[in-house]
MIKOL-494024 format. One record per atom (N, C-alpha, C): x, y, z; atom name; residue in one letter. Coordinates in Angstrom, 1 decimal. Layout:
c1=X, c2=Y, c3=Z, atomo=CA, residuo=a
...
! end
This chain:
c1=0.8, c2=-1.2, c3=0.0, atomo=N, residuo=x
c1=0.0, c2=0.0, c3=0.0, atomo=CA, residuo=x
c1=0.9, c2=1.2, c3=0.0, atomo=C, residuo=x
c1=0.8, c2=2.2, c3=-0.9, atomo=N, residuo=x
c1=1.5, c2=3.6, c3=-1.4, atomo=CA, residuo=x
c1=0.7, c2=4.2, c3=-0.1, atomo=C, residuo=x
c1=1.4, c2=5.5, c3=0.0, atomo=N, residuo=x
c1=1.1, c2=6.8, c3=0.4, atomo=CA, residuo=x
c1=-0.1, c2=7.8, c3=0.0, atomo=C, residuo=x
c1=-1.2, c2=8.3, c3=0.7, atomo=N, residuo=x
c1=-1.8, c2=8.8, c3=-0.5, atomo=CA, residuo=x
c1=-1.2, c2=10.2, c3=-0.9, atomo=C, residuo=x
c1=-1.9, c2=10.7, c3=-2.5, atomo=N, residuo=x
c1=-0.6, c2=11.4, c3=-2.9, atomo=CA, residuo=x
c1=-1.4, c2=12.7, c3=-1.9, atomo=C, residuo=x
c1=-0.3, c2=14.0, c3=-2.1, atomo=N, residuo=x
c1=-0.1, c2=14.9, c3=-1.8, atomo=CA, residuo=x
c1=-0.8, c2=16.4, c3=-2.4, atomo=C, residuo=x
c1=-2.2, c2=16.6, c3=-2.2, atomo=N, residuo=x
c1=-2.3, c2=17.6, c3=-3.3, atomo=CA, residuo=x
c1=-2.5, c2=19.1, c3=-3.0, atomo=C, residuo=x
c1=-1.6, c2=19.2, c3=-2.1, atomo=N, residuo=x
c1=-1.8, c2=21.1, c3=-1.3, atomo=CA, residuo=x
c1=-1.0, c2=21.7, c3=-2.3, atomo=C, residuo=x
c1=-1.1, c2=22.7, c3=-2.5, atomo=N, residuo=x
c1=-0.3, c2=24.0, c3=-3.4, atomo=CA, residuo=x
c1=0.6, c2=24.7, c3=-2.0, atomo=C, residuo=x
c1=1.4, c2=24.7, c3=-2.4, atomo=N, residuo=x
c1=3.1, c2=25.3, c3=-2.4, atomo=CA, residuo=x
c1=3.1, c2=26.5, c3=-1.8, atomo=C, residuo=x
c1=3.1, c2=27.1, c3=-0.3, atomo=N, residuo=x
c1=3.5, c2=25.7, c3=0.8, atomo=CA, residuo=x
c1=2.6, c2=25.3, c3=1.3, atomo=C, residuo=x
c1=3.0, c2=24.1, c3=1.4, atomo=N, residuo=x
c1=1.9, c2=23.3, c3=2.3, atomo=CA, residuo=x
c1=1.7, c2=23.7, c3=4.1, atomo=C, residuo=x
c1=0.7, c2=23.4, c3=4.3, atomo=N, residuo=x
c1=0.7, c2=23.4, c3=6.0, atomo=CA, residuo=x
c1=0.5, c2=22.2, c3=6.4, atomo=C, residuo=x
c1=1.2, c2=22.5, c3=7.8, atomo=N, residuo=x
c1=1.4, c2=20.3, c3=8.4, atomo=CA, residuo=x
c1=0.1, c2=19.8, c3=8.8, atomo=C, residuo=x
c1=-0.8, c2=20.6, c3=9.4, atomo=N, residuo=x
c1=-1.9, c2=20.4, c3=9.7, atomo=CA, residuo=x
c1=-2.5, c2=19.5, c3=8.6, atomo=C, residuo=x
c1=-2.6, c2=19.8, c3=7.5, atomo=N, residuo=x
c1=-3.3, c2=19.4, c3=6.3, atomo=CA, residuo=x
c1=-3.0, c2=18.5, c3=5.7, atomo=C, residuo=x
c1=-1.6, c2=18.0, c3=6.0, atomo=N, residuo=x
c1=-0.9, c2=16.8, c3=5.7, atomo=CA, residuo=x
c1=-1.4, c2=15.8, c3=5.6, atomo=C, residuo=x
c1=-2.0, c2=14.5, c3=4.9, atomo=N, residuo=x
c1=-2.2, c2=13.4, c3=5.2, atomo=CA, residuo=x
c1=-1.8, c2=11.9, c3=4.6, atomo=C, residuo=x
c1=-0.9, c2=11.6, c3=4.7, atomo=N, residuo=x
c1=-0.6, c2=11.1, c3=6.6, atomo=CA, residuo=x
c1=0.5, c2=12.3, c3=7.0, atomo=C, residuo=x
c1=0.2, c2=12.6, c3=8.3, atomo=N, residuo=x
c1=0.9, c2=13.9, c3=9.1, atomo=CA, residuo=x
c1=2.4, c2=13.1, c3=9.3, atomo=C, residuo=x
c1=3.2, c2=14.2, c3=8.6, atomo=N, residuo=x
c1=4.5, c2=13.3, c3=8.5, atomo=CA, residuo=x
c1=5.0, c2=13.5, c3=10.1, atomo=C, residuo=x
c1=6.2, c2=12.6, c3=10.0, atomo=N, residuo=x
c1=7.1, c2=12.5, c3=11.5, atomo=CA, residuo=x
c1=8.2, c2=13.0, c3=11.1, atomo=C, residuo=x
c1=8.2, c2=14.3, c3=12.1, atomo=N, residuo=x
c1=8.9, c2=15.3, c3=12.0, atomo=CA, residuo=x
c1=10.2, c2=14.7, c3=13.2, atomo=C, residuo=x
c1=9.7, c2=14.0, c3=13.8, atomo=N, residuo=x
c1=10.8, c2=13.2, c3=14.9, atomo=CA, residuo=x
c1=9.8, c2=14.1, c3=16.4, atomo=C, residuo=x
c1=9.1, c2=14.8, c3=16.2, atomo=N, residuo=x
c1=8.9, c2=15.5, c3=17.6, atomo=CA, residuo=x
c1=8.4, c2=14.5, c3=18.8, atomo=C, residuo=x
c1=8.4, c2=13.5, c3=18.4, atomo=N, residuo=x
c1=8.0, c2=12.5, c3=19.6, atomo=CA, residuo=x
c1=9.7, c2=11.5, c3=19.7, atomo=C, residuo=x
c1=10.0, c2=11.4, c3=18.1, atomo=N, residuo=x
c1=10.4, c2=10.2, c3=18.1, atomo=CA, residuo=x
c1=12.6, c2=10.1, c3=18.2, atomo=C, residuo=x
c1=12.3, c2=11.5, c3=18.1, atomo=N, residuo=x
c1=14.2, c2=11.9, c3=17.9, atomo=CA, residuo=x
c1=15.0, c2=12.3, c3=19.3, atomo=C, residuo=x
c1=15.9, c2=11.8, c3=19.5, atomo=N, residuo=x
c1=16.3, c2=12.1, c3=21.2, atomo=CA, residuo=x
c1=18.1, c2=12.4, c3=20.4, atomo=C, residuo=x
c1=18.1, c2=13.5, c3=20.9, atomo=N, residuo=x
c1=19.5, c2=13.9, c3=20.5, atomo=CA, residuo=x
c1=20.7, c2=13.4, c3=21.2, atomo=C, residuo=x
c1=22.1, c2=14.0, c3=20.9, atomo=N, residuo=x
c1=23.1, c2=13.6, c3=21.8, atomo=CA, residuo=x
c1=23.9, c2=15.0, c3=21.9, atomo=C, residuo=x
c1=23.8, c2=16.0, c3=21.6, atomo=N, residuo=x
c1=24.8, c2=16.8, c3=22.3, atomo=CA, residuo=x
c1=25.6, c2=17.5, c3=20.9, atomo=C, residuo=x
c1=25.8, c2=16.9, c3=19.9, atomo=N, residuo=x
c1=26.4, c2=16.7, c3=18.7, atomo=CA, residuo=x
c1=26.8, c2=18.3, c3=18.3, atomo=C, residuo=x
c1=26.1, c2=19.5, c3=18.5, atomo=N, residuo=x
c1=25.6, c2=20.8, c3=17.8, atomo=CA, residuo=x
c1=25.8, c2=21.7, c3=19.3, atomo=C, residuo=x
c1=25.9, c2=21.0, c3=20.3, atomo=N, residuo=x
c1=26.4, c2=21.8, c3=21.4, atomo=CA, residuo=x
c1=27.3, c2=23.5, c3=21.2, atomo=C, residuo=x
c1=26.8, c2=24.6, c3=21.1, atomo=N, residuo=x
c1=27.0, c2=25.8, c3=21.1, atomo=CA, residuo=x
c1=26.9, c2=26.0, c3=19.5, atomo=C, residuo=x
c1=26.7, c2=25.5, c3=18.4, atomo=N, residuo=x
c1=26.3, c2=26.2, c3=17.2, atomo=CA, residuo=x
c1=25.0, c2=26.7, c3=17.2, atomo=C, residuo=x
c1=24.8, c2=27.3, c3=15.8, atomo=N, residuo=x
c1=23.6, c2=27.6, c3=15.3, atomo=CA, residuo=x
c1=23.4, c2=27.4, c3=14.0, atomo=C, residuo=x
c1=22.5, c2=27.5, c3=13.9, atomo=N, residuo=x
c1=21.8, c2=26.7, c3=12.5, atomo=CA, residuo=x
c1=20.6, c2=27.4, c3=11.8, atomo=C, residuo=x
c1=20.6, c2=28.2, c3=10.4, atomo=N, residuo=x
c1=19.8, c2=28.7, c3=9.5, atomo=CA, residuo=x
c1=19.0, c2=27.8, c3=8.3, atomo=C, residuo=x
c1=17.7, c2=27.5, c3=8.9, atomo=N, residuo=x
c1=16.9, c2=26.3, c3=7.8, atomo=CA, residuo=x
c1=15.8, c2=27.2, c3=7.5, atomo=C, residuo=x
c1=15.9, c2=27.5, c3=6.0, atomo=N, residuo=x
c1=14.7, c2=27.7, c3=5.6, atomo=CA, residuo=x
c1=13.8, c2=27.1, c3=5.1, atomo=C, residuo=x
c1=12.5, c2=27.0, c3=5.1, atomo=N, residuo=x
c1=11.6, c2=26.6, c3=5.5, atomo=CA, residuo=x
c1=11.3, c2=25.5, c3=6.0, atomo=C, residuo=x
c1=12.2, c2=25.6, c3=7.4, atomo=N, residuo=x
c1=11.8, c2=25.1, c3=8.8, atomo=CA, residuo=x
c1=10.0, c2=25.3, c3=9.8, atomo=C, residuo=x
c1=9.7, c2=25.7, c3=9.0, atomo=N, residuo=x
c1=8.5, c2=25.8, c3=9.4, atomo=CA, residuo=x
c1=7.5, c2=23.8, c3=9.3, atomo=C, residuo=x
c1=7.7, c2=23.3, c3=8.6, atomo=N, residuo=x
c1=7.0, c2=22.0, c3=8.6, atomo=CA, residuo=x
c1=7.7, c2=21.2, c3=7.2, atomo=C, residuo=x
c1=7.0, c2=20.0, c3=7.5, atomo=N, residuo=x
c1=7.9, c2=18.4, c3=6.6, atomo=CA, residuo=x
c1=9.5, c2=18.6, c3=6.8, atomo=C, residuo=x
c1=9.6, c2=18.0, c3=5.7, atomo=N, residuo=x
c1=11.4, c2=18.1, c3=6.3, atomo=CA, residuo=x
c1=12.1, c2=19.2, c3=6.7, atomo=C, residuo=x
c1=11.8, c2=20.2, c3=6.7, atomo=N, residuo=x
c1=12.4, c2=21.5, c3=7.1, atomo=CA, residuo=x
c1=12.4, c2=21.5, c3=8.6, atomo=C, residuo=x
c1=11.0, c2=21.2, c3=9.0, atomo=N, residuo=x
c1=10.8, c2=20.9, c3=10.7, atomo=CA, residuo=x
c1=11.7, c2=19.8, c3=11.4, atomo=C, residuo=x
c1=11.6, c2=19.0, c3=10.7, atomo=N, residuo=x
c1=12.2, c2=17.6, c3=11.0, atomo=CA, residuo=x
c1=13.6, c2=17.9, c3=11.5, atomo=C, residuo=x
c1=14.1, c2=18.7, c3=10.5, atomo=N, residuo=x
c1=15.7, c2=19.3, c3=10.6, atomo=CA, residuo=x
c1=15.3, c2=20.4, c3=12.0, atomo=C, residuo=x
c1=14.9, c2=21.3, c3=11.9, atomo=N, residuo=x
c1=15.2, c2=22.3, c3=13.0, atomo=CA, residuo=x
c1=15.2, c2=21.5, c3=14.5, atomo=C, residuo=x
c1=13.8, c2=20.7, c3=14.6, atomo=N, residuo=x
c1=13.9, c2=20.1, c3=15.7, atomo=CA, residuo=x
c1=15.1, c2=19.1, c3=15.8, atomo=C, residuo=x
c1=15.6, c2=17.9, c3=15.1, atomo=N, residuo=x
c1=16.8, c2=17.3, c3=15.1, atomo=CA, residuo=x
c1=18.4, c2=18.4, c3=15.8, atomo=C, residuo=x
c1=18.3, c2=19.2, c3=14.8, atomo=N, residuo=x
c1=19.6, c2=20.1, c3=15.1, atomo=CA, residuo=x
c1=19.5, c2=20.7, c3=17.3, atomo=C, residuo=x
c1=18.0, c2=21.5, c3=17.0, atomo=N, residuo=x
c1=17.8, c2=21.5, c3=18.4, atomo=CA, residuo=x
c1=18.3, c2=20.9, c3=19.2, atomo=C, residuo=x
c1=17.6, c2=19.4, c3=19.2, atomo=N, residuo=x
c1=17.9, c2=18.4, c3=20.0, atomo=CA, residuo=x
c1=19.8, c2=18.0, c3=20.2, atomo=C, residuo=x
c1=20.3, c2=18.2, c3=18.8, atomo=N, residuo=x
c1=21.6, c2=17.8, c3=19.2, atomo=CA, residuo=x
c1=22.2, c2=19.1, c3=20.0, atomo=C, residuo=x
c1=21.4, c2=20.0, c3=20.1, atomo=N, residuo=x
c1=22.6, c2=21.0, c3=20.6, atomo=CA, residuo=x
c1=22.2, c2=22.5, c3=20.3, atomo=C, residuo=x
c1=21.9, c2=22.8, c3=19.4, atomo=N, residuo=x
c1=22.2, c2=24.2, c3=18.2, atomo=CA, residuo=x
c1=20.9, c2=24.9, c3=18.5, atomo=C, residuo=x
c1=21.1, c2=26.3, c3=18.4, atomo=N, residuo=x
c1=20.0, c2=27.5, c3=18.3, atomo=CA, residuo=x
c1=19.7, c2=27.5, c3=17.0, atomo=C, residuo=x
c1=18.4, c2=27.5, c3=16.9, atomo=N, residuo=x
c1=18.3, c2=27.5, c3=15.4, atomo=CA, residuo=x
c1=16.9, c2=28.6, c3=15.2, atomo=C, residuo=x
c1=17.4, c2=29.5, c3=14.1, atomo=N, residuo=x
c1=16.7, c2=30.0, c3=13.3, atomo=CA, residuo=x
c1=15.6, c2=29.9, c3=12.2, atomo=C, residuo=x
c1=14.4, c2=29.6, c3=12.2, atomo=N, residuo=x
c1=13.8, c2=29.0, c3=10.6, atomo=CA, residuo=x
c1=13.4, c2=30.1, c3=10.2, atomo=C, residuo=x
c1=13.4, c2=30.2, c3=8.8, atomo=N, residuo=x
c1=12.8, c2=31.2, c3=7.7, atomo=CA, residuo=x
c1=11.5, c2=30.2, c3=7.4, atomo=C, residuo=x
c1=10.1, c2=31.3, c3=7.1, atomo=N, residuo=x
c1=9.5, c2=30.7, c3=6.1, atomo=CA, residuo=x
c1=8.0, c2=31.6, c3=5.1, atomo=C, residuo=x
c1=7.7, c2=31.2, c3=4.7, atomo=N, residuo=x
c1=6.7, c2=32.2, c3=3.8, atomo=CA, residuo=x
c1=5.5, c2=32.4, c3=4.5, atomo=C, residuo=x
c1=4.6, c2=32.1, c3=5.2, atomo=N, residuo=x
c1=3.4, c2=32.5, c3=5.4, atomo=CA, residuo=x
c1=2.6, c2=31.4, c3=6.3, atomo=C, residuo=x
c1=3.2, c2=30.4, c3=6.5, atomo=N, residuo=x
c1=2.6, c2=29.7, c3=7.6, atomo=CA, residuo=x
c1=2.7, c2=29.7, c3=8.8, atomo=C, residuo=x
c1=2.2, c2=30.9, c3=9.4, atomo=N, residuo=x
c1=2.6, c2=31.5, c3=11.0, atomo=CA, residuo=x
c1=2.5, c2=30.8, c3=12.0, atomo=C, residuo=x
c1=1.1, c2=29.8, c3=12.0, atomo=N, residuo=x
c1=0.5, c2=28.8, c3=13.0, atomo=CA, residuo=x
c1=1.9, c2=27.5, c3=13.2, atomo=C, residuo=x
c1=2.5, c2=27.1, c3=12.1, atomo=N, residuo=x
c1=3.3, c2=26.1, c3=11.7, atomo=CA, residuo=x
c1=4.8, c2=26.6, c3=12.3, atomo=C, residuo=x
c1=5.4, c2=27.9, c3=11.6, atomo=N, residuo=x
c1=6.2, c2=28.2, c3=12.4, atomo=CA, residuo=x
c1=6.5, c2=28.2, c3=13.8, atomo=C, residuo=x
c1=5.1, c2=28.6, c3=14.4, atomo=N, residuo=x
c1=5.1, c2=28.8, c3=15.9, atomo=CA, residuo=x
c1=5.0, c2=27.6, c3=16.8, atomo=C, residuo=x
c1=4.4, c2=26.3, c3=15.8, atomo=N, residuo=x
c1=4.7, c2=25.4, c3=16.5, atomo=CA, residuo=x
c1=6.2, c2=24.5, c3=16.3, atomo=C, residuo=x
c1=7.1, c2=25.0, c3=15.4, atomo=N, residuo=x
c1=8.2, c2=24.4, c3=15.4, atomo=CA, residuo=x
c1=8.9, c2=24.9, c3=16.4, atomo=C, residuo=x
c1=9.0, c2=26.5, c3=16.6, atomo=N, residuo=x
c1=9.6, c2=26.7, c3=17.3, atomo=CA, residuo=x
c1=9.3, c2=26.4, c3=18.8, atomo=C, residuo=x
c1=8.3, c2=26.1, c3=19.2, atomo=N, residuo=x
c1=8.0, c2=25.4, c3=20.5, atomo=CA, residuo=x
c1=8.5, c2=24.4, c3=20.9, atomo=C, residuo=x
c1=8.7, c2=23.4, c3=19.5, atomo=N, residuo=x
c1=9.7, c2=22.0, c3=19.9, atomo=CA, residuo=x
c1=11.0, c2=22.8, c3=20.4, atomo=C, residuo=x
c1=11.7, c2=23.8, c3=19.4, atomo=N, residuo=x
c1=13.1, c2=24.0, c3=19.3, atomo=CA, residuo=x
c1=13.3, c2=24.4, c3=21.0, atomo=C, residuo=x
c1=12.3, c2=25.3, c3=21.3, atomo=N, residuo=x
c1=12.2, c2=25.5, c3=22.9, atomo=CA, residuo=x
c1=12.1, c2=24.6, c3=23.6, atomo=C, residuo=x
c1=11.4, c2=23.8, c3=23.3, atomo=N, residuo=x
c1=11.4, c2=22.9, c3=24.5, atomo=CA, residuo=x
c1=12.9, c2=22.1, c3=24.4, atomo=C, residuo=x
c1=13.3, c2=22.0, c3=23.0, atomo=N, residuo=x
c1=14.6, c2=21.7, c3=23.6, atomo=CA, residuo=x
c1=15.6, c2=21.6, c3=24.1, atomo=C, residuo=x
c1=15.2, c2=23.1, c3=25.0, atomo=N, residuo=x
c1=16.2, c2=24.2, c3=25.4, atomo=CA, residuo=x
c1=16.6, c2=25.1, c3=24.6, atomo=C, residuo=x
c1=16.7, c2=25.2, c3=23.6, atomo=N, residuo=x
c1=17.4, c2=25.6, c3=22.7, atomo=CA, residuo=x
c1=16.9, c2=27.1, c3=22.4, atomo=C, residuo=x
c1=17.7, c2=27.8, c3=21.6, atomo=N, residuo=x
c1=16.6, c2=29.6, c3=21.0, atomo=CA, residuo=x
c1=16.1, c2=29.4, c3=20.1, atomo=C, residuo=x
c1=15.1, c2=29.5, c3=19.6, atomo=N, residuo=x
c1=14.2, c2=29.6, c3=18.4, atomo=CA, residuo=x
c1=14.2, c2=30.9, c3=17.8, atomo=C, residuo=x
c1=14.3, c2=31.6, c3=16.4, atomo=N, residuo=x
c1=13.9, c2=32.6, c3=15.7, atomo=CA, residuo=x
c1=13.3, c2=32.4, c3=14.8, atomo=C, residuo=x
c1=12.2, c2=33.0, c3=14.7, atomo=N, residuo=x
c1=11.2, c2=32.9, c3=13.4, atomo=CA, residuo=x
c1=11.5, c2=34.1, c3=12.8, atomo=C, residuo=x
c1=11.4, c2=33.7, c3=11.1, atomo=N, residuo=x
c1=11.7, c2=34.8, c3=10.5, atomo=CA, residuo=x
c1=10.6, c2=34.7, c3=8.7, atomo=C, residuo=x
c1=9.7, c2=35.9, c3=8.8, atomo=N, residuo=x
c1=8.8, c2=35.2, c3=7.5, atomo=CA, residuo=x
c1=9.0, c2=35.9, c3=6.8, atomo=C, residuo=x
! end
């Protein structure tokens, strides 16, 4: 059984995703790896771009996301990046 396809127009929001991808926010447990860097991902706001901001977080790194107009999405990435100690900047 395939995936079903994808049909949001560009950018997508995660909310609307289906199946809601795994960004890791349950499932990623870092090690320390990025301890005192920082890190610029644009559009870190959701799918793989989230996946990455939270991952980096976790290892260590303050990270900044850029993104176009999904404010609700941004705001919840950076909640992970907070929670994982880490600084979050949003930038649209």
């Amino acid at each position: 059984m395939g995936q079903p396809a994808q049909q949001q127009d560009v950018p997508g929001v995660q909310s609307e995703m289906d199946p809601t991808p795994d960004c890791g926010e349950e499932s990623y447990k870092g090690s320390g790896k990025l301890t005192g860097k920082a890190a610029v991902i644009t559009g870190g706001d959701s799918g793989i771009g989230r996946a990455v901001a939270i991952a980096f977080a976790r290892e260590g790194a303050d990270v900044l996301i850029s993104y176009l107009s999904e404010d609700d999405d941004a705001e919840e990435t950076a909640r992970y990046i907070e929670d994982a100690g880490r600084r979050a900047v949003t930038v649209r």
